[in-house]
C-alpha positions as YAML, in Angstrom:
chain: A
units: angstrom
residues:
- id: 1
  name: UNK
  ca: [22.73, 4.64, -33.88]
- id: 2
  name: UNK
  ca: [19.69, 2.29, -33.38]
- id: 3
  name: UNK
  ca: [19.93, 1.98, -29.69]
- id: 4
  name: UNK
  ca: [19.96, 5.53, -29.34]
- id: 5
  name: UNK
  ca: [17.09, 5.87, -31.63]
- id: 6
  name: UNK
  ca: [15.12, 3.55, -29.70]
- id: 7
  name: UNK
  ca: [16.24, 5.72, -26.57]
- id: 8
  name: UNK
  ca: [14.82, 8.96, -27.72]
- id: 9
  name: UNK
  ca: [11.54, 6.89, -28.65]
- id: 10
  name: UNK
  ca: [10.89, 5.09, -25.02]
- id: 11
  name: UNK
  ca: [11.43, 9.25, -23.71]
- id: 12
  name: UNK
  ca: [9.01, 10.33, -25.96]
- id: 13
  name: UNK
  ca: [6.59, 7.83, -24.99]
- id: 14
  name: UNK
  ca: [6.73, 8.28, -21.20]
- id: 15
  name: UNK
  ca: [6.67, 12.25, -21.84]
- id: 16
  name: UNK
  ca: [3.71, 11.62, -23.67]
- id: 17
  name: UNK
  ca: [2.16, 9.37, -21.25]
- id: 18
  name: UNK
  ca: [2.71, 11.63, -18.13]
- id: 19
  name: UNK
  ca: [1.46, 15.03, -20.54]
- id: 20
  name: UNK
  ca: [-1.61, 13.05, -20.69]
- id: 21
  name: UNK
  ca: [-1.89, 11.93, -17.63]
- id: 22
  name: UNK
  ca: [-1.01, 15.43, -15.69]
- id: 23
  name: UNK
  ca: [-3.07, 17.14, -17.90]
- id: 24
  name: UNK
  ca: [-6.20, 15.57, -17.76]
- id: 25
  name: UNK
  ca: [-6.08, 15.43, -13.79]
- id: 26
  name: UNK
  ca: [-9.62, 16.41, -12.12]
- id: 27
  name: UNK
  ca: [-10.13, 17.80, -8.39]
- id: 28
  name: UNK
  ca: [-11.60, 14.20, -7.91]
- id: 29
  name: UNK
  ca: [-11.30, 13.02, -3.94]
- id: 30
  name: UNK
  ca: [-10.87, 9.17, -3.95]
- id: 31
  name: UNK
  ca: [-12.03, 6.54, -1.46]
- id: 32
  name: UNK
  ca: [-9.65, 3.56, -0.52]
- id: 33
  name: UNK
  ca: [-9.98, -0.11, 0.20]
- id: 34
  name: UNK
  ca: [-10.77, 0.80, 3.79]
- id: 35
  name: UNK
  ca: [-13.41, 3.34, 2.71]
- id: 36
  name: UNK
  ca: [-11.31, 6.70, 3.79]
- id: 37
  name: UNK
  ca: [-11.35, 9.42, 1.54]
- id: 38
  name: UNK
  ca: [-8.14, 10.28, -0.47]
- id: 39
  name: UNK
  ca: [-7.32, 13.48, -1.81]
- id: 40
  name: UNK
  ca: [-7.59, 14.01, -5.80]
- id: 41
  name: UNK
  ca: [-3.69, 14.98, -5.98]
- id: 42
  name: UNK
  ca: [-1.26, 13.56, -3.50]
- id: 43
  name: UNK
  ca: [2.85, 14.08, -4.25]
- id: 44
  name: UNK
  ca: [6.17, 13.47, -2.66]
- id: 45
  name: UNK
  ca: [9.64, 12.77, -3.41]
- id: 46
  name: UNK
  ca: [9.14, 9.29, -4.17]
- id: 47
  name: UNK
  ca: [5.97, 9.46, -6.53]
- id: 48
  name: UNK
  ca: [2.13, 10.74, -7.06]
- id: 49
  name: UNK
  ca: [-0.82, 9.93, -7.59]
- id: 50
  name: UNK
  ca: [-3.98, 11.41, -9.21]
- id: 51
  name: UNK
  ca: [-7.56, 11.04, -10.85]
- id: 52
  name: UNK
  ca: [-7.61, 12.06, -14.53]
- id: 53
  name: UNK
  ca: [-10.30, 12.30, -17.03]
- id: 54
  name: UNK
  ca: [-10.15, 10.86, -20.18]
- id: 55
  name: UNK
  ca: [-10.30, 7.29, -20.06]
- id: 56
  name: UNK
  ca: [-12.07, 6.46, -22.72]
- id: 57
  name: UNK
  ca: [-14.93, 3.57, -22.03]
- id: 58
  name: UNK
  ca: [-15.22, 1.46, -25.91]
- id: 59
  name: UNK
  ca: [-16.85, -1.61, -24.44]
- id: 60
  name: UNK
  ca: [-19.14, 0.02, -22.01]
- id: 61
  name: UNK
  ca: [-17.41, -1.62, -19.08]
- id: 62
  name: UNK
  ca: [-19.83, -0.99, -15.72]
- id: 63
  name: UNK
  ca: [-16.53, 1.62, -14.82]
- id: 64
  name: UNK
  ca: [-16.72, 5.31, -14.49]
- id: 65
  name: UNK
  ca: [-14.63, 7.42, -17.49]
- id: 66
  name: UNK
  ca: [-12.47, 8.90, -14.46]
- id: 67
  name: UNK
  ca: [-9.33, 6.70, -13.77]
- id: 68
  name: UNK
  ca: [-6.70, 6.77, -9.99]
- id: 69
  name: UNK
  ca: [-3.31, 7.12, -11.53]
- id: 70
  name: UNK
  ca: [-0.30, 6.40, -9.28]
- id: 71
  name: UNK
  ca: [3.45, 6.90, -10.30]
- id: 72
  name: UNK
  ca: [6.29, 5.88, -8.00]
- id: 73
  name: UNK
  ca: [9.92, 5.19, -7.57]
- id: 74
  name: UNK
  ca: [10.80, 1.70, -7.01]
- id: 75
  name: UNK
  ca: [14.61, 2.01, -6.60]
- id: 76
  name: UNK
  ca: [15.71, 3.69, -10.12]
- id: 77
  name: UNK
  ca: [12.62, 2.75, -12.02]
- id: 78
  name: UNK
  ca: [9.50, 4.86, -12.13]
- id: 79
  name: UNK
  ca: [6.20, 2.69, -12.65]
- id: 80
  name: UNK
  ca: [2.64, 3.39, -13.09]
- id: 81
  name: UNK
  ca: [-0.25, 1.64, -11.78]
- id: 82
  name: UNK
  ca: [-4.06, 1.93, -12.30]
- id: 83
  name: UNK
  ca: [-7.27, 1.27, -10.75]
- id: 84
  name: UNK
  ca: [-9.91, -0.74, -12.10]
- id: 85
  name: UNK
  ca: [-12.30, 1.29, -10.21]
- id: 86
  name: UNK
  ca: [-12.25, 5.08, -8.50]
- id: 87
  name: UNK
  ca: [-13.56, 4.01, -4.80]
- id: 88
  name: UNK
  ca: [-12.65, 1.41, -2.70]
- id: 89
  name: UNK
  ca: [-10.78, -1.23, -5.40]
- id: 90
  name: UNK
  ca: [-7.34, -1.98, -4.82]
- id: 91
  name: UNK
  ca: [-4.53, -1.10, -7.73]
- id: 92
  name: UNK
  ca: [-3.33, -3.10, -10.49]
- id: 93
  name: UNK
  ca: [0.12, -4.40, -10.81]
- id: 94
  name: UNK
  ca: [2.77, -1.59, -11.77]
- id: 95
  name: UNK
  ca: [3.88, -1.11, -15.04]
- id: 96
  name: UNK
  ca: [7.56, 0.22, -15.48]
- id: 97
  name: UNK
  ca: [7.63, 3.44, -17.08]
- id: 98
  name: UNK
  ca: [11.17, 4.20, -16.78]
- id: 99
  name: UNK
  ca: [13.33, 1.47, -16.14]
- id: 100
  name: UNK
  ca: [17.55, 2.34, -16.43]
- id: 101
  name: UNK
  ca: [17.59, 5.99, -14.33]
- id: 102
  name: UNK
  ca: [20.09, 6.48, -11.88]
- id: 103
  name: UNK
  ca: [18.04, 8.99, -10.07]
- id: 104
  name: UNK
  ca: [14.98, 10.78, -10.34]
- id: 105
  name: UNK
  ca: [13.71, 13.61, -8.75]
- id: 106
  name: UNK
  ca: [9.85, 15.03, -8.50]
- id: 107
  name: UNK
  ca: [8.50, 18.70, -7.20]
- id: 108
  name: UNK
  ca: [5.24, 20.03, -7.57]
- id: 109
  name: UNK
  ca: [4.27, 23.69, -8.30]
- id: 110
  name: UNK
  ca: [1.58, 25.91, -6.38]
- id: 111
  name: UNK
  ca: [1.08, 29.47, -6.50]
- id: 112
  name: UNK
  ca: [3.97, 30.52, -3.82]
- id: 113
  name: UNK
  ca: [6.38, 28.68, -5.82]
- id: 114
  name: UNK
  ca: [8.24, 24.86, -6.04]
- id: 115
  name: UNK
  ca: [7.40, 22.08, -3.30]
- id: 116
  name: UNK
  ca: [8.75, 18.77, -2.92]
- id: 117
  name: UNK
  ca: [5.66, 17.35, -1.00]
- id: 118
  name: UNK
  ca: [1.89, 18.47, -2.52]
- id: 119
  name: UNK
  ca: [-0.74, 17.63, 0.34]
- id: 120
  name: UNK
  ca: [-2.83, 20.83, 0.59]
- id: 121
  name: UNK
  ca: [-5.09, 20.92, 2.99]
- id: 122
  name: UNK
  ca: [-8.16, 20.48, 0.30]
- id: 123
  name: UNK
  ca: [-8.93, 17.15, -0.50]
- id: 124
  name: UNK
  ca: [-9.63, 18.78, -4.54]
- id: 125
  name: UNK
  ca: [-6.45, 20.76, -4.49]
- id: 126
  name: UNK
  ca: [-4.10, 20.28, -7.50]
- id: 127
  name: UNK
  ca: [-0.50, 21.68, -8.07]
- id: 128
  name: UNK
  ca: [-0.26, 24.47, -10.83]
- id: 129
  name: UNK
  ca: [2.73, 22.09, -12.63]
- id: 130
  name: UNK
  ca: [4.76, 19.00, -11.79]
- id: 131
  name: UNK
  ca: [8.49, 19.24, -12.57]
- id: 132
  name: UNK
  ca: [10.33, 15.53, -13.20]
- id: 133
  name: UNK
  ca: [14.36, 15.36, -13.03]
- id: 134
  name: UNK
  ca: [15.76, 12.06, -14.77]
- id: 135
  name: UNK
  ca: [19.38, 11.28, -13.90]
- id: 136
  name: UNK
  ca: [19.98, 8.79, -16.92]
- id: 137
  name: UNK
  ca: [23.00, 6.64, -17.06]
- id: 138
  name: UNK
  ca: [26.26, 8.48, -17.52]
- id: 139
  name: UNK
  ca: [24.68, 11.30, -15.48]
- id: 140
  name: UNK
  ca: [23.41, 13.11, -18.08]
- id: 141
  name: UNK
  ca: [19.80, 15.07, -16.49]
- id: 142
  name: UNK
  ca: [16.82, 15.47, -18.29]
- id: 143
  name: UNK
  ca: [14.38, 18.19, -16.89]
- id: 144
  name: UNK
  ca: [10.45, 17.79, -17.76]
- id: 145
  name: UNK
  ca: [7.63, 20.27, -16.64]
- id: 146
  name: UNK
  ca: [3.97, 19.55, -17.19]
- id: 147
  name: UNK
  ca: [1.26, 21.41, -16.29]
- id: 148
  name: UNK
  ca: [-1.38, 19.85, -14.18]
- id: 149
  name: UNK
  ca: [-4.88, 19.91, -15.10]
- id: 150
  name: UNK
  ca: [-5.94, 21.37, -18.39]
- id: 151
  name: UNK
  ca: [-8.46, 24.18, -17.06]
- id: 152
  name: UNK
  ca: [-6.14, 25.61, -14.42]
...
């Protein structure tokens, strides 16, 4: 009973971090390392990454209150990494977000319907919803929509 407890907590906590995430993305266009511009929502099968508002700045840190979000699949595990800085700083180490999935599946929403791949040709272009398939052990699925961008 308490390992499935703990179970439904971990999935509550990584829905609630990717609801927050998703929803406070921004038509932000980044700059890398090498100075080229980056669009402010870029998906594929494997992961995506995005600029969301939010961030909240308590120690008045010399950082903007805009953050670069990136998930991705490494192997069965999702992780999230973070940027110190919106232009030109290279990422933090990844964080594992979910760790024990036997699969996992992403596809991104735009107004003629479900994508695998979001790279519109505007750099400021962001999907209508992002839709997140967990295969979970025993191969049991777990579907999750979230809609992208609170003012869309």
């Amino acid at each position: 009973m308490r390992a499935r407890l703990d179970e439904l907590a971990a999935a509550r906590r990584v829905d609630a971090l990717l609801r927050a995430d998703l929803a406070q993305a921004v038509p932000r266009p980044t700059r890398n390392a090498a100075g080229a511009m980056e669009p402010a929502f870029a998906g594929g099968p494997d992961g995506f990454t995005l600029v969301r508002g939010g961030w909240d700045n308590l120690d008045d840190a010399p950082r903007a209150e805009l953050q670069r979000v990136e998930y991705r699949l490494a192997g069965a595990r999702l992780e999230r990494r973070i940027w110190p800085m919106l232009d030109g700083a290279a990422p933090l180490a990844p964080e594992p977000v979910i760790a024990d999935a036997q699969a996992i599946r992403l596809r991104y929403r735009s107004r003629a319907g479900w994508r695998d791949r979001w790279d519109p040709l505007a750099r400021d272009a962001l999907p209508l919803a992002l839709e997140l398939v967990v295969t979970g052990p025993g191969g049991v699925e777990t579907r999750h929509a979230y809609l992208v961008g609170a003012g869309q």
